[in-house]
N, C-alpha and C positions, 0 to 999 in steps of 0.2 A: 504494500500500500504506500503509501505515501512517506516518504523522504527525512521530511521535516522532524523538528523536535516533537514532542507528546506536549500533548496540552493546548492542542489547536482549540478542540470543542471546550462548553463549558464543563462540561463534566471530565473530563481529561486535563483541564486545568485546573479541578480540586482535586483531581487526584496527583497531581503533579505539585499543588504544595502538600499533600498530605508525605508524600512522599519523602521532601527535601527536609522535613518535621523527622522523621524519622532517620534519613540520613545525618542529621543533626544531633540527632537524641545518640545514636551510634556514631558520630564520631567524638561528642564528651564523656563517651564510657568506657572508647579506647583508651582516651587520656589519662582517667581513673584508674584503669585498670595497668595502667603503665605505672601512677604512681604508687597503687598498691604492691607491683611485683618490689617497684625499687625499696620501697617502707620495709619488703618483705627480707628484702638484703640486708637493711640493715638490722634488724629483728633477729635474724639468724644469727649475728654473734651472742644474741640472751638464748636463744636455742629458742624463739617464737614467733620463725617464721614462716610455719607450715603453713600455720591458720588465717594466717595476711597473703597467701599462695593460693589458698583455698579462695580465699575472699576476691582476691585480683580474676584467678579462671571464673569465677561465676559472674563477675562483670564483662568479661571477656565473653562468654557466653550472653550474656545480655546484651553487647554492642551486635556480636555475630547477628542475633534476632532482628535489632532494630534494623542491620543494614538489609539482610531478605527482605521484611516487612518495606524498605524502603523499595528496595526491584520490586517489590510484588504491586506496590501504588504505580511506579513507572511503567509497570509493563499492561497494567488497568488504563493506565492514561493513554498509551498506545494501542490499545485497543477498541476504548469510547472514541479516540480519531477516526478507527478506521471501522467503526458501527458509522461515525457520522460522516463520512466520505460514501461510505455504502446508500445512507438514505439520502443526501445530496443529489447521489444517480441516479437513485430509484425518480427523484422528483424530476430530472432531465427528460429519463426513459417517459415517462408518464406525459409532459410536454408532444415528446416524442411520438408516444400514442394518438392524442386527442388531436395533431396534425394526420395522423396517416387516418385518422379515424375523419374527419373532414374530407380527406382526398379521397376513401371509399367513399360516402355519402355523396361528394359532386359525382363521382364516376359514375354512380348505381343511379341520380338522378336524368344524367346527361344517356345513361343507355336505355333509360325509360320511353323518351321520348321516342313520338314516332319519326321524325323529319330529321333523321341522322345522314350524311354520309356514311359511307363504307370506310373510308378514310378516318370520320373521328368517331366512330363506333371502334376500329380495329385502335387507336391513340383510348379511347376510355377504358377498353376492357385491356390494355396494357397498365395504365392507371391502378386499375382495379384489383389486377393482380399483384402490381407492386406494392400497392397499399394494404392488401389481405398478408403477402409475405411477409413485410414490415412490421405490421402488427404480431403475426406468430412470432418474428425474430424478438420483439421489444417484449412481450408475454413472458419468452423462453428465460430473458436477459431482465427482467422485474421480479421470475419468481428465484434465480438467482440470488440477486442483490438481497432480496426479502431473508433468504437461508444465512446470506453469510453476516447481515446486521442481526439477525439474531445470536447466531454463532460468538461478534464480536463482545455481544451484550453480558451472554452467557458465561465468554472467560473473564469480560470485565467484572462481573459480579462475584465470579468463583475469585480472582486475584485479588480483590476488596478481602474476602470474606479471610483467603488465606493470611492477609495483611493483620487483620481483625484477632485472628482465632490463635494463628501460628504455623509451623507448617505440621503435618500429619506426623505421626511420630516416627513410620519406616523412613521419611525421608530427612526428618527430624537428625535422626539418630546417624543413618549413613552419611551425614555434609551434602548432600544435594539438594 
């Protein structure tokens, strides 16, 4: 789809500061977590600093989160763009329509008539056909467009929710 940054649409541009909220939140907890390991250095010559090691990885753990949860907003944001790039066309296609659907209508009127040439009877029912073709092509290419704005919708919701909840635990656990 489209090129550009995330956050064209308006819902792709809340999820793109939701996003940078959590890449924010994950990168002062890497910092944290850097001061805890160094706290932990020093700690270690009392022999107490396992539990300032413990404390720093589960910060460390908690930046990890924030920064997914922050891809999982960005990659919502890229997907509400390219749901609203999807109905954009749809609304072209549909334009699209309601002209081929005009040019049947003159065609099927003009071939009504009785006082035709042979000449613009064989020009309307050339019309006629291009404009019946047209219409299946733009049908074929609207319901389309209909499947993958759903589609786009569907993973924007699921990468909110993942952002929201956390990721699933199999993936959780494995680092992907």
């Amino acid at each position: 789809m489209g090129d550009d940054e995330p956050g064209d649409s308006p819902m792709g541009a809340q999820d793109m500061a939701a996003s940078s909220v959590y890449y924010e939140q994950a990168e002062a907890l890497h910092v944290q977590a850097t001061v805890e390991e160094s706290m932990a250095d020093v700690m270690d010559v009392m022999g107490l600093g396992d539990d300032m090691r413990k404390q720093a990885a589960e910060t460390e753990r908690a930046a990890d989160a924030n920064e997914t949860r922050g891809w999982r907003m960005y990659t919502a944001a890229q997907e509400r763009d390219w749901a609203q790039e999807a109905e954009e066309e749809q609304r072209h296609v549909d334009r699209r329509e309601e002209l081929a659907e005009v040019k049947e209508r003159v065609a099927l009127d003009g071939l009504a008539k009785d006082e035709i040439t042979q000449h613009e009877r064989t020009n309307l029912q050339v019309d006629l056909d291009s404009a019946r073709a047209e219409l299946a092509t733009l049908q074929r290419r609207e319901d389309e467009l209909e499947k993958s704005e759903d589609v786009f919708e569907k993973m924007a919701r699921e990468s909110e929710r993942l952002a929201r909840e956390g990721e699933p635990p199999e993936q959780a656990a494995s680092g992907t």
